[in-house]
PDB file as gemmi writes it, atoms N, CA and C in Angstrom:
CRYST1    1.000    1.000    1.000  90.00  90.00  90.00 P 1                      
ATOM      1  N   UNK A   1     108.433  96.928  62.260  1.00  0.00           N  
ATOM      2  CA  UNK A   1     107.020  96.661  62.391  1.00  0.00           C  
ATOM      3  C   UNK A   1     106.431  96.627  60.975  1.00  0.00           C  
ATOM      4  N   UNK A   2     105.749  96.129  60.641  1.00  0.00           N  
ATOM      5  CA  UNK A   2     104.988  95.463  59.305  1.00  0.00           C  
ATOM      6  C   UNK A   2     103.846  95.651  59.361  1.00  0.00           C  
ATOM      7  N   UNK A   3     103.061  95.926  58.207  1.00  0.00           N  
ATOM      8  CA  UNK A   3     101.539  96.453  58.001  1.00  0.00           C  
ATOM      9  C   UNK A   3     101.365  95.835  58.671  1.00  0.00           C  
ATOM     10  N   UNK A   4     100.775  94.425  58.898  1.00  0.00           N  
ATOM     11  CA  UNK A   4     100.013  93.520  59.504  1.00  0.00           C  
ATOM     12  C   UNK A   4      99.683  93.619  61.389  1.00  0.00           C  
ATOM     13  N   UNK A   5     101.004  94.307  61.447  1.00  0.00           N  
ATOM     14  CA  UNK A   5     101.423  94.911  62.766  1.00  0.00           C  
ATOM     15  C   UNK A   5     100.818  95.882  63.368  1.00  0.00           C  
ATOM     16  N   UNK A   6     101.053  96.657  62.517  1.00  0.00           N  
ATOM     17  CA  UNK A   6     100.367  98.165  62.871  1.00  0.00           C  
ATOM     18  C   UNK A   6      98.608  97.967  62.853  1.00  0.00           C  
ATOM     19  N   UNK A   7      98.472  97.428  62.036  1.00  0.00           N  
ATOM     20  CA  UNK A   7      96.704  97.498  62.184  1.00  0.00           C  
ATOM     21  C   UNK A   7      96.477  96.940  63.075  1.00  0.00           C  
ATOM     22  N   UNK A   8      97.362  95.634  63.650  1.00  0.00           N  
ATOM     23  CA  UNK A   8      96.407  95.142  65.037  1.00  0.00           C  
ATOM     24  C   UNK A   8      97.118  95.987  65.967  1.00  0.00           C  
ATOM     25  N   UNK A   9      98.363  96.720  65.856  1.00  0.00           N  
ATOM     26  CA  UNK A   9      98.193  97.747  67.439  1.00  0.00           C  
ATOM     27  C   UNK A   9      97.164  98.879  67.124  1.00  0.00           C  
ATOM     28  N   UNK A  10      96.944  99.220  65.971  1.00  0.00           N  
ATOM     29  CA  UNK A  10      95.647 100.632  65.744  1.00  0.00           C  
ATOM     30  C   UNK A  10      94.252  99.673  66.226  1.00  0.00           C  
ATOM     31  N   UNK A  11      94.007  98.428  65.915  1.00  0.00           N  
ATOM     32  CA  UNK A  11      93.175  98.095  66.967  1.00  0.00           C  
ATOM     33  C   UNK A  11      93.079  97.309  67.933  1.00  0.00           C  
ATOM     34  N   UNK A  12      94.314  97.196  68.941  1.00  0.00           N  
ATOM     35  CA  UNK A  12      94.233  96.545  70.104  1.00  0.00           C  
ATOM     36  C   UNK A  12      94.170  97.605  71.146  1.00  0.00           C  
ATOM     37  N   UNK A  13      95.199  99.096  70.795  1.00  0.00           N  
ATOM     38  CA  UNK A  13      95.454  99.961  71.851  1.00  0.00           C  
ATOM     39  C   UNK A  13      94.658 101.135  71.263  1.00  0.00           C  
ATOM     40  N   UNK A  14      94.043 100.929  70.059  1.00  0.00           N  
ATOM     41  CA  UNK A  14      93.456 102.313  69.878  1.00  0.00           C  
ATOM     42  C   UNK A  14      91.994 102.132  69.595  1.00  0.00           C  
ATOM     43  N   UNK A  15      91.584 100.791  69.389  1.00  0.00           N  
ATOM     44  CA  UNK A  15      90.114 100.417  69.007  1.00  0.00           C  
ATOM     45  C   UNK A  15      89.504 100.583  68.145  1.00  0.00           C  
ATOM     46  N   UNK A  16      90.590 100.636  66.732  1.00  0.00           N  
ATOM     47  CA  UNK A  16      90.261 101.165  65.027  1.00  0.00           C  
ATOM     48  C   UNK A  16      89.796  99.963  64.471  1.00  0.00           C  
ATOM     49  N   UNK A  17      88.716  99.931  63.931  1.00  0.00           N  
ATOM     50  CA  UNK A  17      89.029  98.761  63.091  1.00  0.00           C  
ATOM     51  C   UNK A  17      89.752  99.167  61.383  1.00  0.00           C  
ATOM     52  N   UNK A  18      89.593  98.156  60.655  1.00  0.00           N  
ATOM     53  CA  UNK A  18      90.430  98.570  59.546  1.00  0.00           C  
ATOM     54  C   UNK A  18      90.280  99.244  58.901  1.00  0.00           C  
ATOM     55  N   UNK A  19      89.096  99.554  58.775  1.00  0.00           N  
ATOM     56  CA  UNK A  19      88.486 100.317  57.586  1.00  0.00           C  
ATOM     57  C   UNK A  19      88.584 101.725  58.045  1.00  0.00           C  
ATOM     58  N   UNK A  20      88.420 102.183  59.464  1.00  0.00           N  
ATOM     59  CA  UNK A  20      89.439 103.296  60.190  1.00  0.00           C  
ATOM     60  C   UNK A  20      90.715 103.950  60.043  1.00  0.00           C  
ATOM     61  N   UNK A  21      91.489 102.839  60.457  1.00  0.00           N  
ATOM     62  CA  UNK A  21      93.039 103.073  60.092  1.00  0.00           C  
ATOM     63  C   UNK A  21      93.183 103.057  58.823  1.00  0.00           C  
ATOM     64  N   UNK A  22      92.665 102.523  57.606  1.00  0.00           N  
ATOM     65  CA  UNK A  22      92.744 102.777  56.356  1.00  0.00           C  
ATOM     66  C   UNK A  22      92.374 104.370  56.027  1.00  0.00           C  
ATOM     67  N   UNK A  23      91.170 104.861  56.449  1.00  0.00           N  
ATOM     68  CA  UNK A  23      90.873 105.961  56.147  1.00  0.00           C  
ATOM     69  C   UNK A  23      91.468 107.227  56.732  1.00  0.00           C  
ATOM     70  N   UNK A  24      92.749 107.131  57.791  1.00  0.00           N  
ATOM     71  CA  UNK A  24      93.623 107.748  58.231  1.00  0.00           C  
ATOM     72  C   UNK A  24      94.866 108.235  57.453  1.00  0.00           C  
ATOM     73  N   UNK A  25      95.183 109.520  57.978  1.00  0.00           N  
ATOM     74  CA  UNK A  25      96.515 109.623  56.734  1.00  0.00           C  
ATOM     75  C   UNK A  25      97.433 109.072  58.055  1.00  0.00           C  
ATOM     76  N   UNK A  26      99.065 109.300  57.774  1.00  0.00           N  
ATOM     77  CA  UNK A  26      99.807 109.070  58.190  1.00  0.00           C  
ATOM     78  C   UNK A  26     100.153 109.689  59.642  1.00  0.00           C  
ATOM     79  N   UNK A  27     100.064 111.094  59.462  1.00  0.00           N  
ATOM     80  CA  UNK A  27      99.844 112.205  60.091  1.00  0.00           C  
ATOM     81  C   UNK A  27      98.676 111.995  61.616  1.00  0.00           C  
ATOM     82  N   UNK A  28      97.693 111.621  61.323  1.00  0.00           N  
ATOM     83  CA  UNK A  28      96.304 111.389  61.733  1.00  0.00           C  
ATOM     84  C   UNK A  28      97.113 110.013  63.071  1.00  0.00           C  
ATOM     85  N   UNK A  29      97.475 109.093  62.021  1.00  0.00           N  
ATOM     86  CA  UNK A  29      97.830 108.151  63.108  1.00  0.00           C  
ATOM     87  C   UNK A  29      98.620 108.573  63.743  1.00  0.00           C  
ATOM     88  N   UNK A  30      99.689 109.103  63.746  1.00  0.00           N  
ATOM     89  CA  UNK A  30     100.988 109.668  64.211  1.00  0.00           C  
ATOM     90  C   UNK A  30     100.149 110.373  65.761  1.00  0.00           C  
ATOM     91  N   UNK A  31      99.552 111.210  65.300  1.00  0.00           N  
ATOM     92  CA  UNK A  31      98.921 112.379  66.287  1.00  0.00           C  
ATOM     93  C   UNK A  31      97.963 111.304  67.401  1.00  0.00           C  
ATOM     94  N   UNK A  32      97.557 110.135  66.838  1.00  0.00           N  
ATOM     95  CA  UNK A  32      96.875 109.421  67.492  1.00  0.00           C  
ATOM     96  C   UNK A  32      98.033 108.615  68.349  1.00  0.00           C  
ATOM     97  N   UNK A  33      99.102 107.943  68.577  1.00  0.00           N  
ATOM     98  CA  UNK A  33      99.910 107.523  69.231  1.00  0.00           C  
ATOM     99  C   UNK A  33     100.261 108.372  69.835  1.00  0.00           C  
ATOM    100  N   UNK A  34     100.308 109.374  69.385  1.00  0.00           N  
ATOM    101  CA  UNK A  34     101.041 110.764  70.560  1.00  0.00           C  
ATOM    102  C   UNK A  34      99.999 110.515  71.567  1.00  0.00           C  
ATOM    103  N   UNK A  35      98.483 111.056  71.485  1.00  0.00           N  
ATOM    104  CA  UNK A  35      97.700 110.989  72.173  1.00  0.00           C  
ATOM    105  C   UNK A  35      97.287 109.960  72.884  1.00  0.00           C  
ATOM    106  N   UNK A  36      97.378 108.652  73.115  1.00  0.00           N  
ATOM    107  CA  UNK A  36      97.178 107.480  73.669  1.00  0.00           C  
ATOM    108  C   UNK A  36      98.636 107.368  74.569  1.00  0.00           C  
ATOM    109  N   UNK A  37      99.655 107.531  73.770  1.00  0.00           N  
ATOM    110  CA  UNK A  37     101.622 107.744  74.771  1.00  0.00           C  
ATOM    111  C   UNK A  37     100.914 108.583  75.914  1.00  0.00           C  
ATOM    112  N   UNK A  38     100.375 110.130  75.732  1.00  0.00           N  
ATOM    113  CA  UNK A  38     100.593 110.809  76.831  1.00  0.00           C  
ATOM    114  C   UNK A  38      99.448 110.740  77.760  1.00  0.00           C  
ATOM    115  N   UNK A  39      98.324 109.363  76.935  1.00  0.00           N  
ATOM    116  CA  UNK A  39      97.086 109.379  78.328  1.00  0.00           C  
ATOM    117  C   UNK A  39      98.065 108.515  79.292  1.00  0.00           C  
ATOM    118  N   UNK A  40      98.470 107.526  78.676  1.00  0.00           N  
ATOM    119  CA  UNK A  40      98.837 106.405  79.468  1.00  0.00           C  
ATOM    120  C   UNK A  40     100.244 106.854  80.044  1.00  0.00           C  
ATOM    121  N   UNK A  41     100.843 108.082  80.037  1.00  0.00           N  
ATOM    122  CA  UNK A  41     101.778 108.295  80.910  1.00  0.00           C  
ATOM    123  C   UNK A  41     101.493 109.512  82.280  1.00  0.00           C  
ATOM    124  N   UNK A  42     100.078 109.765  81.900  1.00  0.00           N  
ATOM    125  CA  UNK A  42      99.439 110.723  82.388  1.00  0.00           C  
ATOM    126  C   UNK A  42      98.932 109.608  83.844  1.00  0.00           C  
ATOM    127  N   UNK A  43      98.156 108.752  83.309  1.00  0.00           N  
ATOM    128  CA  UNK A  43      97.595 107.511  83.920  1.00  0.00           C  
ATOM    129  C   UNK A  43      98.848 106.674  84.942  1.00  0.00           C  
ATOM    130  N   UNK A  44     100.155 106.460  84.209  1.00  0.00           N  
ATOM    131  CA  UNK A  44     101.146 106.376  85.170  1.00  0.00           C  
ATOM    132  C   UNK A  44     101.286 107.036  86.159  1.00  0.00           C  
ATOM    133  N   UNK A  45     101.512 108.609  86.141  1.00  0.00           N  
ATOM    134  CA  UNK A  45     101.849 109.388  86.733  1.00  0.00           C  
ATOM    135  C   UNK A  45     100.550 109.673  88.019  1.00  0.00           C  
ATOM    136  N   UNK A  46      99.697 109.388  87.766  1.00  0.00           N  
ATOM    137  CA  UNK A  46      98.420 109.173  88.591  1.00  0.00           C  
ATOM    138  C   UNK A  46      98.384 107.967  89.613  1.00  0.00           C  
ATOM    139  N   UNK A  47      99.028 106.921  89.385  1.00  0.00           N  
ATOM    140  CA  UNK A  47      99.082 105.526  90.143  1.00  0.00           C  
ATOM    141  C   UNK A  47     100.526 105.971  90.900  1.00  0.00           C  
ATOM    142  N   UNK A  48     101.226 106.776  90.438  1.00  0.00           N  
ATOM    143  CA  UNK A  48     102.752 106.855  90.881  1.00  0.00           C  
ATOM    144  C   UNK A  48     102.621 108.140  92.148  1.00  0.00           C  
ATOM    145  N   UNK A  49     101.759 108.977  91.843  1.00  0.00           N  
ATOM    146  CA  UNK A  49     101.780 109.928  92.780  1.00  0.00           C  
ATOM    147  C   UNK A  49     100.255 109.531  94.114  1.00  0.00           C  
ATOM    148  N   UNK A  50      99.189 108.512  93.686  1.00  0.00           N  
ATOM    149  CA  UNK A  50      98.525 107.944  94.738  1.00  0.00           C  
ATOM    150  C   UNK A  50      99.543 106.910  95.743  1.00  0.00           C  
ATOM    151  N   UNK A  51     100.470 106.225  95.185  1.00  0.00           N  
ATOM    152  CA  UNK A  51     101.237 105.362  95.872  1.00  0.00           C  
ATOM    153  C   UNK A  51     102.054 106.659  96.435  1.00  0.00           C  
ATOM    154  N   UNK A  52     102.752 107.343  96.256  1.00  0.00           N  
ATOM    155  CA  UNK A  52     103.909 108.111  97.199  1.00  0.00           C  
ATOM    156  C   UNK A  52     102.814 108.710  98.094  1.00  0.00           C  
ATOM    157  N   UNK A  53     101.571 108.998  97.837  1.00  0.00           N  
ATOM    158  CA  UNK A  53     100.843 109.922  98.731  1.00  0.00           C  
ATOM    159  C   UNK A  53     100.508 108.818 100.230  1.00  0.00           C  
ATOM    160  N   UNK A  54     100.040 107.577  99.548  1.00  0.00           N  
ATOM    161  CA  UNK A  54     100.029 106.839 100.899  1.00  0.00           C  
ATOM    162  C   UNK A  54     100.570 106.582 101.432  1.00  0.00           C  
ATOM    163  N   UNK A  55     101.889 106.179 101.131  1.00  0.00           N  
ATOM    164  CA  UNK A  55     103.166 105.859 101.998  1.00  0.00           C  
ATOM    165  C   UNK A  55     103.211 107.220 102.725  1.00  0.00           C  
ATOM    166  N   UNK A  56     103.271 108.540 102.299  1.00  0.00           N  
ATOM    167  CA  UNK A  56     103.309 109.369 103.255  1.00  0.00           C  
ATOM    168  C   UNK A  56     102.552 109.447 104.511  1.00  0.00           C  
ATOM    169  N   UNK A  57     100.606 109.344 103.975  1.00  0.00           N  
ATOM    170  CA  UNK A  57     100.265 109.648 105.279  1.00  0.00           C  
ATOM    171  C   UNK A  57     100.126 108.035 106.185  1.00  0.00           C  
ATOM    172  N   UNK A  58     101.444 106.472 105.570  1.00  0.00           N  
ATOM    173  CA  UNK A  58     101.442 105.691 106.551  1.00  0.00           C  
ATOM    174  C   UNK A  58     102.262 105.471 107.270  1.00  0.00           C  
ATOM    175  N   UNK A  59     103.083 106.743 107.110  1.00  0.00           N  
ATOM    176  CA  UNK A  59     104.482 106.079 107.484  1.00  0.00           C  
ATOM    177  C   UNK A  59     104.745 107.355 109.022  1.00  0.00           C  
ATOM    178  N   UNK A  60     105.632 106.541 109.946  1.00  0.00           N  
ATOM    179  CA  UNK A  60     105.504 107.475 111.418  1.00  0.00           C  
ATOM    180  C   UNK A  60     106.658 108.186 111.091  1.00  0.00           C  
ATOM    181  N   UNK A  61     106.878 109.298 111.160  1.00  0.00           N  
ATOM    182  CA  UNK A  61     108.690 110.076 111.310  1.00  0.00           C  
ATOM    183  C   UNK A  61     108.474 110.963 112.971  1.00  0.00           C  
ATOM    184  N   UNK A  62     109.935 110.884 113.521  1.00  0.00           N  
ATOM    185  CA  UNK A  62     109.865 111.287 114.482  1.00  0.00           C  
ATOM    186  C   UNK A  62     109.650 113.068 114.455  1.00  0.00           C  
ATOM    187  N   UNK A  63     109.728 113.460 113.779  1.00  0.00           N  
ATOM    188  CA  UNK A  63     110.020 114.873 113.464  1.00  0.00           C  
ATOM    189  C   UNK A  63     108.704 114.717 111.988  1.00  0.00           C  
ATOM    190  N   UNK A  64     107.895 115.440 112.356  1.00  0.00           N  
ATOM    191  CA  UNK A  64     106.862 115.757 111.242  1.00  0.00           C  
ATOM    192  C   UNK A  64     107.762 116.251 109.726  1.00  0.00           C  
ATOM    193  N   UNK A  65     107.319 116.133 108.786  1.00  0.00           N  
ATOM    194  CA  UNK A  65     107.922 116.147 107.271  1.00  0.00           C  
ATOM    195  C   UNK A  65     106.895 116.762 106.528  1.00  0.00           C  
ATOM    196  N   UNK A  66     106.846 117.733 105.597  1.00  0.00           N  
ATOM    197  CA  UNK A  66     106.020 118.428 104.583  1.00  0.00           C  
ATOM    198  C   UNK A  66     106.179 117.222 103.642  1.00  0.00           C  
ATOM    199  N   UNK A  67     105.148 117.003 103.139  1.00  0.00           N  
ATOM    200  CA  UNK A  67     104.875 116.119 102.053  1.00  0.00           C  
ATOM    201  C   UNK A  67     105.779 116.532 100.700  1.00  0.00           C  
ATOM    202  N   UNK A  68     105.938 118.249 100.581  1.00  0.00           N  
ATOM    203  CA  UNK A  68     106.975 118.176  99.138  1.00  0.00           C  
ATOM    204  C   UNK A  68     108.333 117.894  99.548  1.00  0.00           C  
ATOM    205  N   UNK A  69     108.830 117.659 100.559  1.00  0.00           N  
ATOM    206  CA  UNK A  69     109.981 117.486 101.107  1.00  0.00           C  
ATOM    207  C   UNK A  69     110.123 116.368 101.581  1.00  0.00           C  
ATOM    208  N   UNK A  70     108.949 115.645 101.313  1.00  0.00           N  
ATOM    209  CA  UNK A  70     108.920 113.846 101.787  1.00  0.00           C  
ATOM    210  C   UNK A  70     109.731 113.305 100.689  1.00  0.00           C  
ATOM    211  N   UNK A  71     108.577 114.382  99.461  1.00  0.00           N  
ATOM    212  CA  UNK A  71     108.696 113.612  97.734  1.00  0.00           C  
ATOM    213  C   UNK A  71     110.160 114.122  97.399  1.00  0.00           C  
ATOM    214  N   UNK A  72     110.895 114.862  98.112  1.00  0.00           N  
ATOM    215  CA  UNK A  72     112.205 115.578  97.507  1.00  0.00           C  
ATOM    216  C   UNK A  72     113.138 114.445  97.877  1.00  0.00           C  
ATOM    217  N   UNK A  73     113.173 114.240  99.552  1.00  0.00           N  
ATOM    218  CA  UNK A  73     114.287 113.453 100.167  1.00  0.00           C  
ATOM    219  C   UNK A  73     113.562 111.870  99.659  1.00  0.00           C  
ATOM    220  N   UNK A  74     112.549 111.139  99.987  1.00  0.00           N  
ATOM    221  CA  UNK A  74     112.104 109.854  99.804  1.00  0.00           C  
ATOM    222  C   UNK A  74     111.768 109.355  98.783  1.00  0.00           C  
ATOM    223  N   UNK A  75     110.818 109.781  97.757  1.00  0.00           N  
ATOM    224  CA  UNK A  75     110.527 108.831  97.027  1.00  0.00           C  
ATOM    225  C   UNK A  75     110.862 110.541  95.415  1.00  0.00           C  
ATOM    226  N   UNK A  76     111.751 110.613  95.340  1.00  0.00           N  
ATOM    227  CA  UNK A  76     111.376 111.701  94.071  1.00  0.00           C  
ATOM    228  C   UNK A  76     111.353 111.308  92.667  1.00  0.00           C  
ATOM    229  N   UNK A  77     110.178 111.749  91.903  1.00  0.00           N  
ATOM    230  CA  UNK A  77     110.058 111.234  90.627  1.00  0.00           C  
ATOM    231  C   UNK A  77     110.729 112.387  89.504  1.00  0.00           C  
ATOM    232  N   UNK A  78     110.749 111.539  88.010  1.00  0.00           N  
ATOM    233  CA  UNK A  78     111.216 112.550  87.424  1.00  0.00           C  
ATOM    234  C   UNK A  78     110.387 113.915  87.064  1.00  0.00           C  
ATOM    235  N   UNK A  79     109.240 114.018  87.031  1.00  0.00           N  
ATOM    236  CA  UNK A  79     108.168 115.000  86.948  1.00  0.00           C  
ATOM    237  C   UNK A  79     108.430 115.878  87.776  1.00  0.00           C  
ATOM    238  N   UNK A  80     109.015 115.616  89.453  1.00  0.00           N  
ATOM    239  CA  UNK A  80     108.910 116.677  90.206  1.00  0.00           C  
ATOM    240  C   UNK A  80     109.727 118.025  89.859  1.00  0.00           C  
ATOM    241  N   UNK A  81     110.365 117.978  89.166  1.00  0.00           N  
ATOM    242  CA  UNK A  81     111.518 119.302  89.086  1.00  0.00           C  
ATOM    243  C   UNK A  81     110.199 120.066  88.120  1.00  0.00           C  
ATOM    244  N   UNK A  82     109.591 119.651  87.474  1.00  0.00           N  
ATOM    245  CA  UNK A  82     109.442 120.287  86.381  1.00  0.00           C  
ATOM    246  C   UNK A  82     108.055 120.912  86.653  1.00  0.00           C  
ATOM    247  N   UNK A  83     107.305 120.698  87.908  1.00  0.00           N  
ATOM    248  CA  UNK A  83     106.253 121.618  88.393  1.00  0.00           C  
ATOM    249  C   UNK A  83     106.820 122.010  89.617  1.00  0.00           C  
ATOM    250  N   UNK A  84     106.492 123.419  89.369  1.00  0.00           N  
ATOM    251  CA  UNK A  84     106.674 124.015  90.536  1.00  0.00           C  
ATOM    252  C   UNK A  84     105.637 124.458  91.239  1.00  0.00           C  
ATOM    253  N   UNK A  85     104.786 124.562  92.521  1.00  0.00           N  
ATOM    254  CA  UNK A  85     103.831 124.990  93.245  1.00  0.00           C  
ATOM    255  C   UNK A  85     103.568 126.685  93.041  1.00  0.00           C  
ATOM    256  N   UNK A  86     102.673 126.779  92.640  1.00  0.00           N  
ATOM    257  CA  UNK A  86     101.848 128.405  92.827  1.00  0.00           C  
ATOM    258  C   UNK A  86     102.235 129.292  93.654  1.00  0.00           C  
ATOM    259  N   UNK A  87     103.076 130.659  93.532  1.00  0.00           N  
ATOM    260  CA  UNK A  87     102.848 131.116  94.894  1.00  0.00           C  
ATOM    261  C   UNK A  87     101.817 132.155  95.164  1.00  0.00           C  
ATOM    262  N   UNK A  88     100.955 132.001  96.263  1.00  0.00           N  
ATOM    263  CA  UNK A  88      99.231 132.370  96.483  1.00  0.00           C  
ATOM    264  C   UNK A  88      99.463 133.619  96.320  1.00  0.00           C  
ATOM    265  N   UNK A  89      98.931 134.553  95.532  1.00  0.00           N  
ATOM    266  CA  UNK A  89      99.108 136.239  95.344  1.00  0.00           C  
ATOM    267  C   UNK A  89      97.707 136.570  95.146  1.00  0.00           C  
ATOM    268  N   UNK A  90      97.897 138.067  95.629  1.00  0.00           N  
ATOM    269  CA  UNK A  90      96.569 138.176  95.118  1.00  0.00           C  
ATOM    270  C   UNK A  90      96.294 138.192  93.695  1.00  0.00           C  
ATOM    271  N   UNK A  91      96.857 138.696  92.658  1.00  0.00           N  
ATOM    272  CA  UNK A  91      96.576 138.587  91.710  1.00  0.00           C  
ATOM    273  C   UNK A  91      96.141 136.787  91.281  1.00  0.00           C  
ATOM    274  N   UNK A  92      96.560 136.371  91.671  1.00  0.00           N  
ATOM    275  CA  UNK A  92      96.659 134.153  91.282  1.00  0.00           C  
ATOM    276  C   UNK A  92      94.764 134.175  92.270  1.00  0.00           C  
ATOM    277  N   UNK A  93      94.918 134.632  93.238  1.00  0.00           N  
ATOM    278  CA  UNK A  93      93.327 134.819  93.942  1.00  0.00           C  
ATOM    279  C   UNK A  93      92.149 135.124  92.515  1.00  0.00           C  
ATOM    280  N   UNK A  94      92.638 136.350  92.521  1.00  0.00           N  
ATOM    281  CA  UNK A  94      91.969 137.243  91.260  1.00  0.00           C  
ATOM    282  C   UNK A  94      91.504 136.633  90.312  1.00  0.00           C  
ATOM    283  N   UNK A  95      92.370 135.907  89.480  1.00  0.00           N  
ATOM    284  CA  UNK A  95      92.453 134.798  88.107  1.00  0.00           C  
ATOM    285  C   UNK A  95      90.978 133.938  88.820  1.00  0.00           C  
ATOM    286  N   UNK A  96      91.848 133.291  90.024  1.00  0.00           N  
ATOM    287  CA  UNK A  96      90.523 131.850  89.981  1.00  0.00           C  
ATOM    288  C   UNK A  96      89.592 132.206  90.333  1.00  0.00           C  
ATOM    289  N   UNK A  97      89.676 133.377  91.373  1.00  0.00           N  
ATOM    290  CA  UNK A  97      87.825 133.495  91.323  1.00  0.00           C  
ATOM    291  C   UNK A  97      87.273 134.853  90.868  1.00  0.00           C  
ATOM    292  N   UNK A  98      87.877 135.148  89.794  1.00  0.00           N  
ATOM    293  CA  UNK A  98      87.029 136.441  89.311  1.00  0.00           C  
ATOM    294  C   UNK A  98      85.522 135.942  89.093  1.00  0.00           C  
ATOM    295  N   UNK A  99      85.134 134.719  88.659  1.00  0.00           N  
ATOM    296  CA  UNK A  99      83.646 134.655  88.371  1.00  0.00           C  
ATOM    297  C   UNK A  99      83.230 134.819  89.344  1.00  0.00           C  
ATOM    298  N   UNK A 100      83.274 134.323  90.543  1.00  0.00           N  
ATOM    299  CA  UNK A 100      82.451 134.026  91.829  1.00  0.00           C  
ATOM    300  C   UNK A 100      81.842 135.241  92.523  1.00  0.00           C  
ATOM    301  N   UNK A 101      82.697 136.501  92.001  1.00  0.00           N  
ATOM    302  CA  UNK A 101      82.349 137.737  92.340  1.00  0.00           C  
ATOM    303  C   UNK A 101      80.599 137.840  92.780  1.00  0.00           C  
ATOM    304  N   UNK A 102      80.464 138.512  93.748  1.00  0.00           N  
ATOM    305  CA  UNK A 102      78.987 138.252  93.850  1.00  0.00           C  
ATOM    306  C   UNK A 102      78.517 139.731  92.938  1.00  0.00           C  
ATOM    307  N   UNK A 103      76.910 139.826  91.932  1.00  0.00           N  
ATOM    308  CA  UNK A 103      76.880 140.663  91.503  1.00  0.00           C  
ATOM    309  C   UNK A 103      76.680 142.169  92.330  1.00  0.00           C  
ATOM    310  N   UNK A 104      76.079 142.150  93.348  1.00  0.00           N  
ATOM    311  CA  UNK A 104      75.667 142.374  94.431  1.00  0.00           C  
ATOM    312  C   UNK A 104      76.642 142.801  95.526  1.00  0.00           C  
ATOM    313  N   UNK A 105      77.166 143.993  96.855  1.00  0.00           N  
ATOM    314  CA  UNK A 105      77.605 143.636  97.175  1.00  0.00           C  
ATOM    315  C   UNK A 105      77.126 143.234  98.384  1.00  0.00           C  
ATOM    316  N   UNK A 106      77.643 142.622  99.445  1.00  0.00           N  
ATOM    317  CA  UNK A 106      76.150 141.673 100.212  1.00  0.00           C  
ATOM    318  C   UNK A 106      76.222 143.045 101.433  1.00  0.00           C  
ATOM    319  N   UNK A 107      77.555 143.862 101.487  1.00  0.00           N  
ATOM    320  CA  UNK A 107      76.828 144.913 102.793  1.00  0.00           C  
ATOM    321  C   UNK A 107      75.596 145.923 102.280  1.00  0.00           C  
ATOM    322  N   UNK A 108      75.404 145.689 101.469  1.00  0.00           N  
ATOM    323  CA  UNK A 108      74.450 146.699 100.626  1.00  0.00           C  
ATOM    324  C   UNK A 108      72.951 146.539 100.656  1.00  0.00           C  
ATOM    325  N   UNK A 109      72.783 145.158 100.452  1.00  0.00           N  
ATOM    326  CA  UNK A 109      71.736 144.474 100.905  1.00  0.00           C  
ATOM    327  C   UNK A 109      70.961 144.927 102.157  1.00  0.00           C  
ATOM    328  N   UNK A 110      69.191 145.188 101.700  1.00  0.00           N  
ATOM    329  CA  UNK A 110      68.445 145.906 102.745  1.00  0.00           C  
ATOM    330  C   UNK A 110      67.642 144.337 102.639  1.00  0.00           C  
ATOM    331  N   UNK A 111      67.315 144.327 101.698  1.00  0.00           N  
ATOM    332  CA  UNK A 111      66.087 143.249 101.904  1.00  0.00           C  
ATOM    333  C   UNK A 111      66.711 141.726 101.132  1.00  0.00           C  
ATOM    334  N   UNK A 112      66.697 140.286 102.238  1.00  0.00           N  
ATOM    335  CA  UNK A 112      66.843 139.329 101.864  1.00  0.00           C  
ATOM    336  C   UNK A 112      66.641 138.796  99.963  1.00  0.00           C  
ATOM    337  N   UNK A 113      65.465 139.304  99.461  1.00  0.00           N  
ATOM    338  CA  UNK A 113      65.348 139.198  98.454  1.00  0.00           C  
ATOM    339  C   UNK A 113      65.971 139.347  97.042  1.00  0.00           C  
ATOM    340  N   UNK A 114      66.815 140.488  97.048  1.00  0.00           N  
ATOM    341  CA  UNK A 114      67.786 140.743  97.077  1.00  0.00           C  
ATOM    342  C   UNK A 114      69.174 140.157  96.131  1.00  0.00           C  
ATOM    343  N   UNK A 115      69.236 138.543  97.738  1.00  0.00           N  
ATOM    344  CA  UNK A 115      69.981 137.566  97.543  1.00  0.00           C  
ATOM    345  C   UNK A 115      69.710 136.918  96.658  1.00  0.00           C  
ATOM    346  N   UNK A 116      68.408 136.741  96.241  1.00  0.00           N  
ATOM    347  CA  UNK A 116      67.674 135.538  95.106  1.00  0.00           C  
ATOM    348  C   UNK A 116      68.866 135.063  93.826  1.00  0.00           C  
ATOM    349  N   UNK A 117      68.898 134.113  93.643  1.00  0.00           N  
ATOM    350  CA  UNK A 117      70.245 133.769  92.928  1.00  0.00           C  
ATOM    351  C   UNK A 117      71.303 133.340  93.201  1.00  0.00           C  
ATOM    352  N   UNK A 118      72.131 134.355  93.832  1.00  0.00           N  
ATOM    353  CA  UNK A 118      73.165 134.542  94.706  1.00  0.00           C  
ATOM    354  C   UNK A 118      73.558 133.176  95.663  1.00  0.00           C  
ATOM    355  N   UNK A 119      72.543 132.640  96.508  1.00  0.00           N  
ATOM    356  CA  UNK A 119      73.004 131.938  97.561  1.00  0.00           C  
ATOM    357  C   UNK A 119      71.956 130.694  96.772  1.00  0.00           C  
TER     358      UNK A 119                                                      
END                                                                             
């Protein structure tokens, strides 16, 4: 690839004009292809997992199928090994909704007012 090259992919896929990519170090661009590689494989992975999701809920099986076990036996991508599903604990409860905590606790509550905020 040749200067002439690189500046029109820094502005066809990245929207630099020259005087941009000039004022970039090497480094800068580098970090910028990383970042555009992993939207647009992110963006793959988004069109790839809406398509397996519909085929699931279009397709008839005689015997009902869990959807991660659709994606295991039918359509499995390379991503799947590498997330694994949450298992619900209380502590994993804890994490996501510690904010939601009400300040208040609501059996305590005599008078509606009270609630103000809250709800």
């Amino acid at each position: 690839m040749d200067y002439d090259e690189i500046i029109a992919s820094a502005f066809i896929h990245y929207g630099l004009s020259k005087e941009e990519f000039l004022n970039m170090s090497p480094k800068e661009y580098a970090l910028l292809g990383r970042i555009y590689y992993e939207d647009k494989l992110d963006e793959a992975k988004s069109v790839w997992e809406r398509t397996r999701l519909q085929i699931y809920y279009n397709m008839e099986f005689k015997n009902p199928i869990k959807y991660k076990d659709f994606c295991k036996q039918y359509i499995p991508l390379s991503w799947d090994e590498n997330i694994e599903p949450y298992e619900i604990t209380e502590e994993l409860k804890n994490q996501v909704f510690s904010d939601m905590v009400p300040p208040i606790k609501t059996e305590e509550v005599t008078d509606l007012s009270q609630l103000k905020g809250i709800l």
